[in-house]
C-alpha positions in Angstrom: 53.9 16.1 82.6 54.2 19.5 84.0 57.2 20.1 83.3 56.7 19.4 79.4 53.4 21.1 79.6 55.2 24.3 81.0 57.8 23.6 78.2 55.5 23.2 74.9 53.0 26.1 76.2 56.0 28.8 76.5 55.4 29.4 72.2 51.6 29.4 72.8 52.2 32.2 75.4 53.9 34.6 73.0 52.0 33.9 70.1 48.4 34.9 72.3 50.2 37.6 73.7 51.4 38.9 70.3 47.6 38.5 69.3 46.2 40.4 72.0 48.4 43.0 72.0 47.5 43.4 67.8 44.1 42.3 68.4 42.6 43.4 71.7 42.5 48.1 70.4 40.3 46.6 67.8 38.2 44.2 69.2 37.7 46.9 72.4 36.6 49.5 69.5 34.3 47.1 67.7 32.6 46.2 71.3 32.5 49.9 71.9 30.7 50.7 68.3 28.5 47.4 69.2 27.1 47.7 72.3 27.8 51.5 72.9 30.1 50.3 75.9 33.5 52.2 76.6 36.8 51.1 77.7 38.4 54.7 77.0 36.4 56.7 79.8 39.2 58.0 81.7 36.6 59.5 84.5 35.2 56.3 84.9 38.5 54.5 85.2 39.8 57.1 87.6 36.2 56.7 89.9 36.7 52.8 89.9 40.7 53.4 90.9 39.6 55.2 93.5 36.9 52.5 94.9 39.2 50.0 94.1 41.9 51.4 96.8 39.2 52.3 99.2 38.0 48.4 99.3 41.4 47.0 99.5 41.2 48.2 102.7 39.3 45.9 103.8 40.4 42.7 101.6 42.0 39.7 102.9 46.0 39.3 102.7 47.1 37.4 99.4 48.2 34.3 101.6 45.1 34.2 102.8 42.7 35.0 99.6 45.0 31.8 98.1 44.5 29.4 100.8 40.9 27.9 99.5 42.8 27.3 96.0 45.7 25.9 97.4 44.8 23.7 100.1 42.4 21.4 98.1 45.4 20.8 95.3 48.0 20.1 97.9 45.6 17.9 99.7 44.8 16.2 96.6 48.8 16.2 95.7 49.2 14.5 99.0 47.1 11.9 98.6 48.5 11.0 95.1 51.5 10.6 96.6 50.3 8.5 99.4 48.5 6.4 97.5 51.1 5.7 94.8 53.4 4.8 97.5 51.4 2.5 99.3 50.8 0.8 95.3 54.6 0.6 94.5 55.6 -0.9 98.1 53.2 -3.8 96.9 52.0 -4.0 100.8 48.8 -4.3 101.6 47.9 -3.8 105.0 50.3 0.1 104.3 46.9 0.8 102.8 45.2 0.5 106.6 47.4 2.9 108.1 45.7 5.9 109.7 47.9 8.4 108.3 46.9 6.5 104.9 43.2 6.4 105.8 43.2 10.2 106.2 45.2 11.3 103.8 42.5 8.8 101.2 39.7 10.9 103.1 40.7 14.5 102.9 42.8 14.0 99.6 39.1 13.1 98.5 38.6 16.1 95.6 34.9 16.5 97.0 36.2 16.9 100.7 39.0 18.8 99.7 37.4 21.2 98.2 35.1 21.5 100.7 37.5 22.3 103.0 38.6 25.1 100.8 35.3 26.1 100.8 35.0 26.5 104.6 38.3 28.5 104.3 37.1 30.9 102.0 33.7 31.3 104.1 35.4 31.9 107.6 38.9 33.1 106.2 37.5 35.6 103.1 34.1 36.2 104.6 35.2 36.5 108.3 34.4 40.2 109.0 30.5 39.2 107.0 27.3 37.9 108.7 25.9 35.1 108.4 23.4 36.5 105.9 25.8 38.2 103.6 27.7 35.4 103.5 25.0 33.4 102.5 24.1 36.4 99.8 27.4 36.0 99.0 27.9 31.9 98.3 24.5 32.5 96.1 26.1 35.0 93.9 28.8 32.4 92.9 26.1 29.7 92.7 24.2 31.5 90.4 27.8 32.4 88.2 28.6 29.0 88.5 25.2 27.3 87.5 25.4 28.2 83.6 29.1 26.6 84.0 28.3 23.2 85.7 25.2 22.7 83.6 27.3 23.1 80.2 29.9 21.0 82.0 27.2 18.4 82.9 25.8 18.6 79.4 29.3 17.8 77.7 29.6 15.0 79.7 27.2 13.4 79.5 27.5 13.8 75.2 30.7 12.5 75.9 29.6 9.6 78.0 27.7 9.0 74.5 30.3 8.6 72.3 32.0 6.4 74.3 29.4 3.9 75.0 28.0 4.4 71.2 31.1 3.2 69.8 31.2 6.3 67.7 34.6 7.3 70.1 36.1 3.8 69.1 35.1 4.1 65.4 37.0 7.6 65.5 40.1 5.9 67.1 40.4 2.9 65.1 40.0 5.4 61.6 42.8 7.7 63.3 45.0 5.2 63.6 44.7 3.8 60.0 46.0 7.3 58.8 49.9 8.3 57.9 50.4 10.1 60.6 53.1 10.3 63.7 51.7 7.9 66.5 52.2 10.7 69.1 49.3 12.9 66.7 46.8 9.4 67.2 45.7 11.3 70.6 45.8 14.7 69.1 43.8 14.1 66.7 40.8 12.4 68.1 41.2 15.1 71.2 40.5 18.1 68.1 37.5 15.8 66.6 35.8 15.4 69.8 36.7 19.0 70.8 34.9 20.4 67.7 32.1 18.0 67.7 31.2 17.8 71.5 33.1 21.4 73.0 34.2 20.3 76.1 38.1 20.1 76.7 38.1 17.8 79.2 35.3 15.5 77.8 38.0 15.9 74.9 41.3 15.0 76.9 39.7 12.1 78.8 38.5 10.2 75.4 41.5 10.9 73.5 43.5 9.5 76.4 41.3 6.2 76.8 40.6 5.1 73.4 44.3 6.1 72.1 46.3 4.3 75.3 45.5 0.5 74.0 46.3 1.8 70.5 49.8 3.2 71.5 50.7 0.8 73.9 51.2 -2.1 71.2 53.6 0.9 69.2 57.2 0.1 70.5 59.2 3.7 70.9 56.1 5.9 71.4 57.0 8.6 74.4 53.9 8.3 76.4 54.5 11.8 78.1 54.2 13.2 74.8 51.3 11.6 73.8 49.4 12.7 76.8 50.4 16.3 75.7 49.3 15.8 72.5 45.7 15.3 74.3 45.9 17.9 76.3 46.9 20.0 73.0 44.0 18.7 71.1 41.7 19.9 73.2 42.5 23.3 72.9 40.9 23.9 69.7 38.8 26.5 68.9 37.1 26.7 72.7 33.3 27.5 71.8 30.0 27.4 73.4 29.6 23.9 75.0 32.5 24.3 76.8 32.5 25.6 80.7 35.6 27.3 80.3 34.4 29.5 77.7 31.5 30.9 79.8 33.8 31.8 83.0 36.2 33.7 80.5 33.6 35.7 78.9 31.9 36.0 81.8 34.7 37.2 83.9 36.1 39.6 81.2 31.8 40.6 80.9 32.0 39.9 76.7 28.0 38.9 76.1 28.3 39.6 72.0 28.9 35.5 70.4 31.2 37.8 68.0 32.6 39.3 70.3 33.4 36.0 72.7 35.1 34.0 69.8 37.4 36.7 69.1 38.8 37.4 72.4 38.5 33.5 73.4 37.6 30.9 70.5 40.5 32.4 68.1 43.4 32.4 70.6 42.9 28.7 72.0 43.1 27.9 68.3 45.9 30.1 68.1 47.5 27.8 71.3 46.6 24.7 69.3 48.3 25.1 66.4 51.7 26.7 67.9 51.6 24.0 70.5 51.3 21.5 67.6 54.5 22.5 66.3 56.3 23.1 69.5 55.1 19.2 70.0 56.3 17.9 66.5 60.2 19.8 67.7 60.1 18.1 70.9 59.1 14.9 69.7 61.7 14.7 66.7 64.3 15.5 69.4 63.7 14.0 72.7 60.9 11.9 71.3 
């Protein structure tokens, strides 16, 4: 899966790139003649160059800054691992083993990221008090509030599809149609994409309601047809999705013009080359 996901994306990557580079002079000029906001002020850029050295200074070392990223994934890896071990050995009582039992505990995604939250608050925050780190974990709380409730909200619309029937209904039509049998889970991942907005609401409802479909299709490369979900889901990121918010957010876009162009248009973009890339793979290795 990674491997092909690195593989199908490497198109997608040129064909944003290619896009921003075209792209981004004129949608930084028609923020500027929108909001009144520069991106041209060389004095400002030469003040904030100048601040920016002064508090690396006093940053963490890279190592150390990754650390609360890394340690929950490869505690999570870990535990995969584990745990498909002790399944393909077929013994049971492997699944009692300490080194099992912790490695089920703090592969846990809650409690590993938890730990990688301690890390960041004694490994980033170290030289802080204990009052501006608190100031500090609020800040990201408040960034991260607008994100988990739109999360929330697309879950729970796409817990409603699911138990409506209305996700079934849009598998069993998808499946009636001409199409590749690899495309089945691309194309109910874009429908509930564009009707719901949430990727991942998207990916996980693709994948269930097309599985049972492909699995009576002799042939069908099932590594593909998770990529396919995974590619349907990259259309046309919008409002209900989290992802958009911490883009836009990050990059400080607050114009709904202005977000679609520099976020909505090039997951589309991804989409469609990815698509293709997908067919070529397929017909090949397929």
């Amino acid at each position: 899966m990674i491997f092909w996901g690195v593989v199908l994306t490497i198109p997608a990557t040129f064909a944003v790139v290619l896009y921003a580079r075209v792209m981004g002079p004129r949608i930084e000029a028609m923020i500027e003649r929108d909001t009144g906001e520069t991106f041209t002020n060389k004095e400002a850029f030469a003040q904030f160059k100048e601040e920016a050295a002064a508090r690396e200074k006093d940053l963490p070392p890279l190592w150390l800054s990754m650390m609360p990223i890394l340690v929950p994934i490869v505690l999570i890896f870990i535990n995969t691992v584990v745990a498909g071990i002790v399944t393909a050995s077929g013994d049971r009582g492997m699944a009692a083993h300490p080194l099992v039992q912790v490695s089920a505990f703090i592969g846990n995604p809650v409690i590993a990221v938890g730990i990688g939250v301690i890390i960041a608050v004694y490994g980033l925050a170290g030289k802080l008090s204990r009052e501006g780190s608190i100031a500090e974990m609020e800040k990201g709380v408040e960034a991260a509030g607008i994100i988990m409730l739109v999360t929330g909200a697309g879950g729970a619309l796409g817990a409603v599809l699911r138990d409506s029937g209305t996700g079934t209904y849009i598998g069993q039509w998808v499946s009636t149609l001409p199409l590749p049998a690899v495309l089945i889970p691309f194309v109910i991942a874009t429908l509930v994409r564009l009707i719901q907005g949430s990727g991942t609401v998207a990916m996980i409802t693709a994948a269930s309601i097309s599985a049972p479909i492909l699995a009576q299709i002799p042939g069908v490369n099932m590594v593909f047809a998770a990529q396919a979900a995974a590619i349907g889901s990259m259309v046309f990121g919008y409002f209900n999705d989290s992802y958009f918010w911490v883009i836009n957010r990050i990059l400080g876009v607050k114009s709904a013009k202005h977000q679609m162009l520099v976020w909505s248009i090039p997951t589309t973009i991804a989409w469609a080359t990815c698509l293709v890339t997908l067919l070529i793979a397929n017909a090949i290795f397929g």
